[in-house]
N, C-alpha and C positions, 0 to 999 in steps of 0.2 A: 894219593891222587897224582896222576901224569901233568905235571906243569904244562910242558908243551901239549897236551892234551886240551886244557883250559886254556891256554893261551890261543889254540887254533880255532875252538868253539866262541870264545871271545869277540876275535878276531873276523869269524867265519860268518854269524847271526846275524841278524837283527829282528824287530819285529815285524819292519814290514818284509819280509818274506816271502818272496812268491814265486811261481813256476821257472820265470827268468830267471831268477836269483838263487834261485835252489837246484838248478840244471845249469853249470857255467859253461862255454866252450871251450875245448884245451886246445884250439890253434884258433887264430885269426889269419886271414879275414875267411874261411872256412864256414858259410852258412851251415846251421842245423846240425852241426856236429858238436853234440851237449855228451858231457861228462855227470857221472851219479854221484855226487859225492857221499861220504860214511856218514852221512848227521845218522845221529839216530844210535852207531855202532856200540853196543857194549863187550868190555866196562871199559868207561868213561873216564872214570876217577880209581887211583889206586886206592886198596883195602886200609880201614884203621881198624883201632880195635874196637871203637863206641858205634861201628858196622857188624860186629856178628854179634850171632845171639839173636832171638826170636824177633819177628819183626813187630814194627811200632805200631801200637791199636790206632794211631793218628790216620790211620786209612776211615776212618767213619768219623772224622770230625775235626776240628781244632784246637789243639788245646788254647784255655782258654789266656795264658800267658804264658811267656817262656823271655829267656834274656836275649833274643834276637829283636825285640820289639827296641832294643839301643843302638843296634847297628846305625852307624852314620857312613849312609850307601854314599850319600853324595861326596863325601870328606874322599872318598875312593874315585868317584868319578870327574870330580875333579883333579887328580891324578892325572899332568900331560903326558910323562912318561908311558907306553903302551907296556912294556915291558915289566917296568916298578907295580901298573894297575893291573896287570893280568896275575902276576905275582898275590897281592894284596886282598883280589879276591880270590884265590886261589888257598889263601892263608884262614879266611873268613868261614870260606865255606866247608875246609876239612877239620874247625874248631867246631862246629855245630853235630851236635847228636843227632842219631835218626827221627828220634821222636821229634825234636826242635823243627825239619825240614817245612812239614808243612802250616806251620804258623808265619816263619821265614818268607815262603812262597806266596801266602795269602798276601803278607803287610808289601813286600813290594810290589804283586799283582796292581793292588789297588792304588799307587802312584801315577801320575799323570808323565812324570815328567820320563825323558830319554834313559836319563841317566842312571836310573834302577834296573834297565835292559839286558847290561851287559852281567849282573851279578844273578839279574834273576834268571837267565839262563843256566849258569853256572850250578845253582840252587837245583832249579828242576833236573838239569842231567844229573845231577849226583840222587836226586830221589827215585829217580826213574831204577838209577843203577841197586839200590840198597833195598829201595822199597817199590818195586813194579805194580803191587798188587795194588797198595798204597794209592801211589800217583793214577791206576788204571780206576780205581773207583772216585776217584778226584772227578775226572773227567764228567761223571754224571752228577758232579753236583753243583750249584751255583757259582759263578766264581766269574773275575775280571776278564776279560775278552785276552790281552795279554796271559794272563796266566793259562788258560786252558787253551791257548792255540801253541804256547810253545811246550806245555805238557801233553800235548798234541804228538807233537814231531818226536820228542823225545822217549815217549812209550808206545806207540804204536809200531814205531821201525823194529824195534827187538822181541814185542810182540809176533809181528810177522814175520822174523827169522826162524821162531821156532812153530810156530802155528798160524800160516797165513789165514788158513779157513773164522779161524776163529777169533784173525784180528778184525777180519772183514766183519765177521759176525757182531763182533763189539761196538766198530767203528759206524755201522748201519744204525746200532740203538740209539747213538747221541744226537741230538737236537739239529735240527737244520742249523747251520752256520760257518763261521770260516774255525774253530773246530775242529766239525765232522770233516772240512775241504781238507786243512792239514792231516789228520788222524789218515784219512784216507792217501794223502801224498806220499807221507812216511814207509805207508802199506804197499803201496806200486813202486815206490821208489827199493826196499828192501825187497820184495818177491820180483823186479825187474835183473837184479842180479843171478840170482839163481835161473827162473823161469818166465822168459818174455814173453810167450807164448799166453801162460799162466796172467801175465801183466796183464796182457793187451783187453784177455776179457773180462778181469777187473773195470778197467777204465772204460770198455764198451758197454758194460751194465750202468755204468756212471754216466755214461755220456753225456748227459744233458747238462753238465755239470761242466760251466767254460774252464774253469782252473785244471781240470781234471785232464779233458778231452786234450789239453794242452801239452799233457804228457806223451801223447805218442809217438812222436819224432825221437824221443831221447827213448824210448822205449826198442824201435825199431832200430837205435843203433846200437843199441847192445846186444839185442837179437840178431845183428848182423855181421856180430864181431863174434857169435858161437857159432851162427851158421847159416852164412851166408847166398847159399840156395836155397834153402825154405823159407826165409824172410823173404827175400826177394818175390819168392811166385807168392807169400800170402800177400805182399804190399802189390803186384799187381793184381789179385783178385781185389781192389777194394774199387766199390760201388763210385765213391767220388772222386774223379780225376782231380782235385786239387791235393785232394789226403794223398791219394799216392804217388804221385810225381813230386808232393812234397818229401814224404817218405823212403823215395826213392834218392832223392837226393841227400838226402840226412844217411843215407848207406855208403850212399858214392863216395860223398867227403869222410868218413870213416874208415871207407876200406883204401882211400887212396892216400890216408896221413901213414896207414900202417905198409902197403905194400903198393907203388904207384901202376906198375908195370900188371900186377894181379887185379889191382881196377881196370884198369886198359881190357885187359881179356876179360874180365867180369861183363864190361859191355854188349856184349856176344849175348848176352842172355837178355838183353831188354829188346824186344823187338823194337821199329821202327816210330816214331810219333814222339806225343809232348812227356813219355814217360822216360824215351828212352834220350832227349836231348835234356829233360831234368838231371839224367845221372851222367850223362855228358859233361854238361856245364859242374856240376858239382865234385867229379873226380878231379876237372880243368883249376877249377879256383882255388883246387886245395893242392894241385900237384903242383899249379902256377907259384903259390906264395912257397910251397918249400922250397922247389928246384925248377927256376921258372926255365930255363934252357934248354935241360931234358925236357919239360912237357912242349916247350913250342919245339923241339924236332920232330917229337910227337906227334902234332898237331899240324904240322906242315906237310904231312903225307895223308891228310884227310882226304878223302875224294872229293866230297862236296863242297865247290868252292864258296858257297855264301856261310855256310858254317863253317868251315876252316878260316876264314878271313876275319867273321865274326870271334870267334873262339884267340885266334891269332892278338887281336885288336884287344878283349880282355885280358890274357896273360901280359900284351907287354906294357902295358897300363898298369897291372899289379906290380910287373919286374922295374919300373921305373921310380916307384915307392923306396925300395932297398938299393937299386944300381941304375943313375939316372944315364948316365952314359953308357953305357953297356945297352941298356934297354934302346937307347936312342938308335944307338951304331946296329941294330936290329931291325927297328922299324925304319931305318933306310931301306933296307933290302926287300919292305913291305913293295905289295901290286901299288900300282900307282892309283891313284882314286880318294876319294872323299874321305875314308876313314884312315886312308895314309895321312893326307894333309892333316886331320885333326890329330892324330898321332903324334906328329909331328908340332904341332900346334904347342900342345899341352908339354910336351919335354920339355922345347925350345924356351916358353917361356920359365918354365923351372929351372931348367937350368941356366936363365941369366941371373939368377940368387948368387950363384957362385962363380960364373963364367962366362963372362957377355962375350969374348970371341968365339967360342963355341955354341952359343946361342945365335951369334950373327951366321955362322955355318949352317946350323940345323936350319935356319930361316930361309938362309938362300938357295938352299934345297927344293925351295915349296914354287910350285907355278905361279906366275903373276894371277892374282885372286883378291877378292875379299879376307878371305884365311890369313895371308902372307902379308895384306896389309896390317892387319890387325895385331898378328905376332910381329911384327917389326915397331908398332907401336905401344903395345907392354914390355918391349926389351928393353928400349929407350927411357919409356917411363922409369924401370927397374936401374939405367945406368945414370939415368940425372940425378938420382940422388946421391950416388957414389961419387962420380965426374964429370957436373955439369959441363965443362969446357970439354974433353973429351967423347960426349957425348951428343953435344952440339956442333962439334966437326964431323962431326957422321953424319948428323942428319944433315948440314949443309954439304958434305961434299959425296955423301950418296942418293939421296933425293931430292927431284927436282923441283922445284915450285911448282905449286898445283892442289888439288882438293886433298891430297894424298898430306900431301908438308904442314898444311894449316892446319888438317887435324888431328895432324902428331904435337906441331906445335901450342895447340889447344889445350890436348889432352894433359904436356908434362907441366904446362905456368903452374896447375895449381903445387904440385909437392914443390918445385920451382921457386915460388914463393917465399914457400919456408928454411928454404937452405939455403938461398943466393939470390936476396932480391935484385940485385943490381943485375945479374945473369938473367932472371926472369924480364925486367926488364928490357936487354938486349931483346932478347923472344917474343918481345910484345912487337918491336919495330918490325919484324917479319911478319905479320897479320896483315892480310892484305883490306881487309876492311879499317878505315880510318877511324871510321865511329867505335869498332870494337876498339882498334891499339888504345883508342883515349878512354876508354870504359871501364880496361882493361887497365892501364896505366894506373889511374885515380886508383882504384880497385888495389895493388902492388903496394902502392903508396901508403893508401889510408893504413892497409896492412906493416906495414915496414915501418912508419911513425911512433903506431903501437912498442914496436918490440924497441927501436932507437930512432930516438925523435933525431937527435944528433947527425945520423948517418942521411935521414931521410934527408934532412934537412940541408946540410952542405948537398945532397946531387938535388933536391929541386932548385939551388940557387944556382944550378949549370945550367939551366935549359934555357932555351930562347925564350924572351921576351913574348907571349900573344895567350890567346886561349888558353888554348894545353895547360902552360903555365900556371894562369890565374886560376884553373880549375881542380889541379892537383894542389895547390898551396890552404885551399881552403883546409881540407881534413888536416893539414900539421897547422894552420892557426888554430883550429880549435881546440887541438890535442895541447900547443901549446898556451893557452886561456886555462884551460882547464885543469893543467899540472898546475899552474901558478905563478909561468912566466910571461908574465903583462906586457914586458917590454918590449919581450922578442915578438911578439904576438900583434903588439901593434906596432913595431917596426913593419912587419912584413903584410900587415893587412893596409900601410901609408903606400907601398910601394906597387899595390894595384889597380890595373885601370878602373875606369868608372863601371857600372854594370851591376846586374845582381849580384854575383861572385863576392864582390866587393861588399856589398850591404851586407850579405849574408853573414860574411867574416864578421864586419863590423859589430851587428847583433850577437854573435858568438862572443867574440872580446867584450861586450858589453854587460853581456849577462854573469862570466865568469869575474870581471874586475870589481863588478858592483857587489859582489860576493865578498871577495876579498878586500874592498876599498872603497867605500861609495864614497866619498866626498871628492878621491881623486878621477874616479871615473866620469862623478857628475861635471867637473870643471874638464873635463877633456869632451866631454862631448857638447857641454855650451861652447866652446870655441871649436867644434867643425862647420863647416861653413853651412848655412840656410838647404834646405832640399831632405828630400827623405832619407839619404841617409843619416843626418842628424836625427831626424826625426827617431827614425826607427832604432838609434844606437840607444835613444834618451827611454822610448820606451822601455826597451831591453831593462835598462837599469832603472827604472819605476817598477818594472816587474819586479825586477829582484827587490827591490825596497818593501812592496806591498806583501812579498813574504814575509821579509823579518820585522820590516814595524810600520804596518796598516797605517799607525792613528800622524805617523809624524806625515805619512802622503801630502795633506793639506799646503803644508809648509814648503817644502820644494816641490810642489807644483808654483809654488808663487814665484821662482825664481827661473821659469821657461820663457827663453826671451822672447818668443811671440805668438799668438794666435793660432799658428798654425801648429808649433809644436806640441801644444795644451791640448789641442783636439786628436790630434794622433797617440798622445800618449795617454791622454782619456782613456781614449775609446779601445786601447788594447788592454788596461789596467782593470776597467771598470767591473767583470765579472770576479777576480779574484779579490778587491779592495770592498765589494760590497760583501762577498761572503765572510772574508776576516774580520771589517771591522766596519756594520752598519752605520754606528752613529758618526763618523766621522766623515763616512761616504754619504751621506743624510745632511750632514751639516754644510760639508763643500759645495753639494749641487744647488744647496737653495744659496749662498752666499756667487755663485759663480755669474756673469753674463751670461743673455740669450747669446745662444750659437750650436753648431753640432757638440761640443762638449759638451756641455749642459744636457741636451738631447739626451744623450746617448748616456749620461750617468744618472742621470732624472730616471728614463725608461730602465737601467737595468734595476735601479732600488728600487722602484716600482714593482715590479717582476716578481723579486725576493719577498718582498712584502705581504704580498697578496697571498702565495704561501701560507702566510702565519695569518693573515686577516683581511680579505681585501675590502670591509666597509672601512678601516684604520688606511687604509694603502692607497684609499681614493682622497679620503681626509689629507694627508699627507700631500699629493700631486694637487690639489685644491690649493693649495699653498706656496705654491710657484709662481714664478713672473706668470702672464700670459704670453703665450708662447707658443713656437712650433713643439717645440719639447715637450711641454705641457700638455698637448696637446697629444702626442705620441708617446706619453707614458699613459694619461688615462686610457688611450686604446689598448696599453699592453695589460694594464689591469684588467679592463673587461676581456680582456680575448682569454687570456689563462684561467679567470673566473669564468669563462662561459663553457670552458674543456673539462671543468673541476663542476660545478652546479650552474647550467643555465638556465635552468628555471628561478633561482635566485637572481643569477646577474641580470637577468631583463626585467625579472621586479623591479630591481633597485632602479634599472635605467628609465626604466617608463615612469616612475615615479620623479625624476628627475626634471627640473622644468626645461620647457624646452629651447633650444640655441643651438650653436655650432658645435660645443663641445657633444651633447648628444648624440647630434643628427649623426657627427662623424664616427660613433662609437655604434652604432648600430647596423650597418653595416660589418665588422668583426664582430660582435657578437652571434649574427645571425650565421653567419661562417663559420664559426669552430662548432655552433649547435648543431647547426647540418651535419656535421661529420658523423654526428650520434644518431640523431635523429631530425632529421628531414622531416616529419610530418610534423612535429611538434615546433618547428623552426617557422615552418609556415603558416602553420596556425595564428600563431603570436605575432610574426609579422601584417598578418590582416588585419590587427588590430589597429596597426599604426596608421597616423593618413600620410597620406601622397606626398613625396619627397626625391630628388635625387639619391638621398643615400639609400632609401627606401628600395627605389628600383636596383638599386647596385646589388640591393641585400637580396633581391628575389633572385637576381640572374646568381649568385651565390647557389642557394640554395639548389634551381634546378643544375648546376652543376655537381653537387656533391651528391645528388636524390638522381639523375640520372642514371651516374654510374651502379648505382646498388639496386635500383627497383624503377628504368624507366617508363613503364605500365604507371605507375601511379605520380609518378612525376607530371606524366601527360593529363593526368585527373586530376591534377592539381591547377596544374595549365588554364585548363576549361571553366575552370572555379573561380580564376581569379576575379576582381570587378575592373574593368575598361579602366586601362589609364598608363600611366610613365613606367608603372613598375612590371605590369603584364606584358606590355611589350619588349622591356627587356630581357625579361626571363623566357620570351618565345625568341626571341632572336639569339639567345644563349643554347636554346633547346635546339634550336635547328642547326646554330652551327654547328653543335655535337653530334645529331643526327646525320648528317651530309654522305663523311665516310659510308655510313651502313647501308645507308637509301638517300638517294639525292633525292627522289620523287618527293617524299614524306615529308625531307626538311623541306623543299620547297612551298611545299603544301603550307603547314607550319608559317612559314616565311609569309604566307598572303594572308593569315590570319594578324597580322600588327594593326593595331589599330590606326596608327598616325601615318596618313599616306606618302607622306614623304621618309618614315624611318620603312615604311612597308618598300616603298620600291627599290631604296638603297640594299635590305638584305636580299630580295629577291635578286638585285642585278647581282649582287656581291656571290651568292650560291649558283649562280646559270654560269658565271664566267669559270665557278670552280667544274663546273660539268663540262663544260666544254673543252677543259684543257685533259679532264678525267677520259671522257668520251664522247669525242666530237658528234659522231655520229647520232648517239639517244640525246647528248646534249643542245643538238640544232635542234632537233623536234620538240622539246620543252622550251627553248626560246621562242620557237615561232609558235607553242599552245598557250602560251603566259600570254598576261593579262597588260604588261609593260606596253607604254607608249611604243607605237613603230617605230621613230628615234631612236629611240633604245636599244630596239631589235635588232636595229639596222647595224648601228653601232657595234654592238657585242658581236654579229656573223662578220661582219666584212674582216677578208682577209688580213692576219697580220704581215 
């Protein structure tokens, strides 16, 4: 067997295999000029001697064991070496008897993984070679999609060298699949050598077949390299202009890799239209990338100037890929126009990779534009990061301030940034917006801190005294909180003025020292002076405490020097100190004074409770001073229990006897049920009698029942019985009406029962009409029902 024979099939395969892959091009960038490679070519493998001699009956079946079923494929494909693995299987496969082959083929067939690919190629071209007849009755018989697609390729190509008819003929009996698609590829692929002609109507009996049909470009270009006048006139008899202008072009780049000058005159034969500027452009891209010089001399004696120009503009686009100067000093000498400047565009900035005074040349080339702006600010971009300073005296001392400068100077801060923040910086004071340089600045900063807090930090201690200042030093106190140096951190958060800024910092240092050091943090923030920023440093560090230990909370809260700061650090604490450690948040709130703390840790344990039980959660808040607190935790229980089951929670409430603490919980109840249901909200509340909180709970309800079903909100209306709580739910109803129809809420509005809330909403809805629409709004004043005083009142002139 031919080592480099195996080593190229190896090398050459795989299994996903396909038209693209099995047709390669042998120039770029040369559209549709595909090469046929030999797959298939026999023999394959050089002769041994366990190869001659009668062939193996293994053609009708498997034996049923042989000593390949020990091969350790993977020990091979694990092999990095490409050389050592080509070798190895190469060793493998010429130790194995003929007979052995197809038991070999079956056991790696049947493997999942990659790595049995490269040997079971190996395997099948050597059966194909020793035993053709063997491998060719394979095909019709059961077997892994792998195995039978690349015994595919491997026996049908040397089948159709010596009898295409009758590969066809075999290759038509196998089973629809990819297969029959290979068996057939191998077959076009081997009879396109000999006879393209022959090929073509292979592949047009196939046609319907995408893999197939795919072949005819490479087909037509090797029919175009025996003869290239009868290709030509059959590819333009073809019925679809896209098949043959693609065709046409797959000829062009063919005939002009081999002779440029004999494409050139080949042109002569395509007449006029999209067939004959297909072989145009296609002789151009392939004579472009070999010898792009000659084809644009070529190309410069076109007559027609929008395709000469056009054609021009391609080759020296391709010629700037291999000679970016060369190409450039060419496209000077371009017509002057649009596709000049872009031309020009695209070098210029290429070439400041390597050359920014030759870039700044090519630039200054270009008319004052859009274009020329734009290449002058990729140039720059491209020299700031080579020599900021260098590059900054260019743009200061050849651009002049203006929309032009600011968004050069925009565009290079960001890489600016990261190479030279101090330089970026400079770049920021040329922004002529003040809000951006300081946006911008902070922005530098925060960034620069990260990478050296050290550097960031000696240039914010240069700057003036004021804003600016205090609002860049925030990101390096907290960078420095947060590394671990407390000191420096609160040195420089003591040395800012008063203001958010300041708090902010404060909270920052706070949160990180109580991390690192509660006892010394807690004593630094009892001695800052009274005001929220105490406040909020102490909270800070109650946060952090209620992370690492919930239950000791109780105990240093006992030691916040006053009223105010107990309440503020409450009330920031109290969601995360209830979740961690109820009992101990259960036990503070009932031991604490009436006050907003109390409140406010009363209602959240409340909250969490109900959760888990809220007849247990009311027990609970039942056991509080009386209180405002008290008082705004059993609302919190019933309002979360009325979201979760209100048909329960207004059980338990009506059951409850009656007082302040009800009346005021009925009202939220009846509110959060609305949001579900509204009719069932209302029902229940009829049952109640007459009350303030009662009426508060109706105008509730037609709030929430408005928005979702105003039609029965209004029949609800109608329903109600005379009294405190019907009037407010119409005077809720109208004033949400008003928007849509003034007429209707006003209407509405005269239905209140109690004459004096009646003529308040009425005046309150006419004065909103009249500033809506004087004009319909004076006719509803003077048709209403309102005392004349009134009337009078609301028209006369403001």
């Amino acid at each position: 067997m031919k080592f480099s024979g195996i080593l190229m099939l190896v090398i050459g395969l795989g299994l996903g295999l396909a038209v693209g892959s099995y047709f390669s091009p042998q120039v770029q960038p040369a559209e549709g000029l595909l090469k046929l490679p030999d797959v298939g070519k026999a023999p394959l493998f050089a002769s041994t001697e366990t190869d001659k001699g009668p062939q193996s009956p293994a053609a009708e079946g498997i034996p049923s064991k042989t000593a390949t079923s020990k091969i350790d494929v993977s020990s091979i494909s694990q092999e990095r070496d490409s050389y050592r693995q080509a070798k190895e299987i190469n060793d493998y496969v010429n130790s194995l008897r003929p007979e052995d082959l197809p038991r070999a083929v079956h056991e790696l067939g049947l493997r999942s993984d990659a790595a049995a690919h490269p040997t079971l190629l190996a395997l099948i071209g050597r059966w194909a070679e020793v035993d053709p007849q063997g491998a060719l009755a394979r095909m019709h018989k059961k077997g892994s999609r792998v195995e039978l697609v690349l015994l595919a390729l491997d026996v049908y190509g040397p089948l159709a060298a010596r009898n295409p008819d009758e590969a066809l003929r075999q290759a038509r009996q196998l089973p629809a699949g990819q297969p029959r698609e290979y068996a057939m590829m191998a077959i076009v692929k081997q009879v396109t050598k000999d006879d393209p002609v022959k090929a073509l109507e292979i592949v047009e009996k196939v046609g319907s077949n995408q893999l197939l049909a795919e072949f005819s470009p490479a087909i037509f270009a090797q029919w175009g390299a025996k003869d290239i006048d009868k290709a030509t006139q059959a590819a333009l008899q073809l019925p679809d202009p896209k098949e043959r202008n693609q065709y046409i072009q797959t000829m062009a780049n063919a005939l002009a890799q081999k002779d440029p000058q004999a494409a050139v005159a080949w042109l002569n034969q395509i007449p006029a239209g999209p067939a004959h500027e297909s072989a145009q452009n296609g002789v151009i891209s392939t004579w472009g990338y070999l010898d792009p010089q000659a084809a644009i001399a070529w190309a410069k004696n076109l007559p027609d100037a929008t395709t000469r120009n056009t054609l021009l503009a391609g080759m020296l686009s391709s010629w700037s890929n291999k000679d970016l100067k060369g190409a450039l000093a060419e496209a000077l000498q371009f017509p002057n126009g649009e596709q000049k400047n872009g031309l020009i565009q695209g070098m210029a900035v290429n070439l400041a990779q390597t050359d920014i005074p030759g870039a700044l040349a090519a630039m200054e080339t270009l008319p004052p534009s859009k274009i020329k702006n734009a290449t002058r600010e990729s140039i720059i971009s491209s020299w700031i990061g080579k020599d900021p300073k260098a590059a900054m005296d260019y743009l200061n001392s050849s651009v002049p301030n203006g929309p032009e400068k600011a968004a050069i100077l925009q565009h290079i801060l960001e890489p600016l940034v990261h190479i030279d923040p101090k330089a970026a910086l400079v770049v920021v004071q040329s922004l002529s917006s003040a809000r951006k340089r300081n946006d911008t600045m902070t922005e530098i900063l925060t960034n620069w801190t990260q990478r050296d807090v050290n550097a960031a930090k000696a240039y914010i201690e240069t700057l003036p005294e004021g804003s600016v200042k205090n609002r860049v030093m925030f990101p390096l106190i907290s960078h420095l909180a947060s590394s671990g140096d407390i000191s420096s951190a609160v040195d420089m958060t003591s040395k800012l003025g008063p203001g958010q800024v300041k708090n902010d910092a404060q909270i920052s240092v706070a949160f990180a020292w109580a991390r690192k050091d509660l006892p010394a943090a807690t004593a630094y923030g009892m001695e800052l002076p009274a005001g929220n920023t105490r406040n909020s440093f102490l909270a800070s560090v109650a946060d952090q405490l209620s992370r690492a230990n919930p239950s000791g909370m109780d105990e240093w809260l006992k030691k916040l020097p006053d009223a105010e700061s107990l309440d503020q650090v409450v009330t920031h604490i109290a969601p995360r100190w209830v979740a961690d450690n109820m009992a101990s948040a259960k036990a503070y709130a009932m031991s604490m004074p009436p006050g907003p703390a109390q409140d406010h840790l009363s209602t959240e344990v409340a909250r969490q409770l109900v959760g888990q039980d809220p007849v247990k959660a009311l027990d609970w808040v039942n056991q509080l001073p009386d209180s405002d607190g008290r008082k705004t935790a059993l609302n919190a229980v019933f309002g979360q229990w009325a979201l979760g089951n209100p048909a329960t929670a207004s059980a338990y409430l009506q059951a409850m006897p009656d007082g302040p603490t009800k009346q005021s919980a009925i009202p939220v109840v009846v509110n959060n049920w609305a949001r579900k249901d509204p009719a069932a909200a209302g029902q229940w509340l009829n049952t109640l009698p007459d009350s303030p909180q009662k009426a508060t709970a109706a105008s509730n309800i037609i709030t929430n029942w408005d928005k979702s079903d105003p039609i029965q909100a209004a029949a609800w209306l109608t329903q109600l019985p005379a009294g405190s709580p019907k009037d407010e739910a119409i005077k809720t109803f109208s004033t949400d009406t008003f928007n849509a129809d003034p007429e209707r809420a006003v209407q509405w509005a005269v239905s209140i029962g109690d004459a004096k809330a009646q003529q308040a909403q009425v005046t309150d809805l006419l004065k909103k009409w009249l500033q809506k629409d004087p004009t319909s709004g004076t006719t509803a004043v003077q048709n209403s029902s309102l005392p004349d005083a009134v009337k009078a009142k609301l028209l006369q002139p403001k």
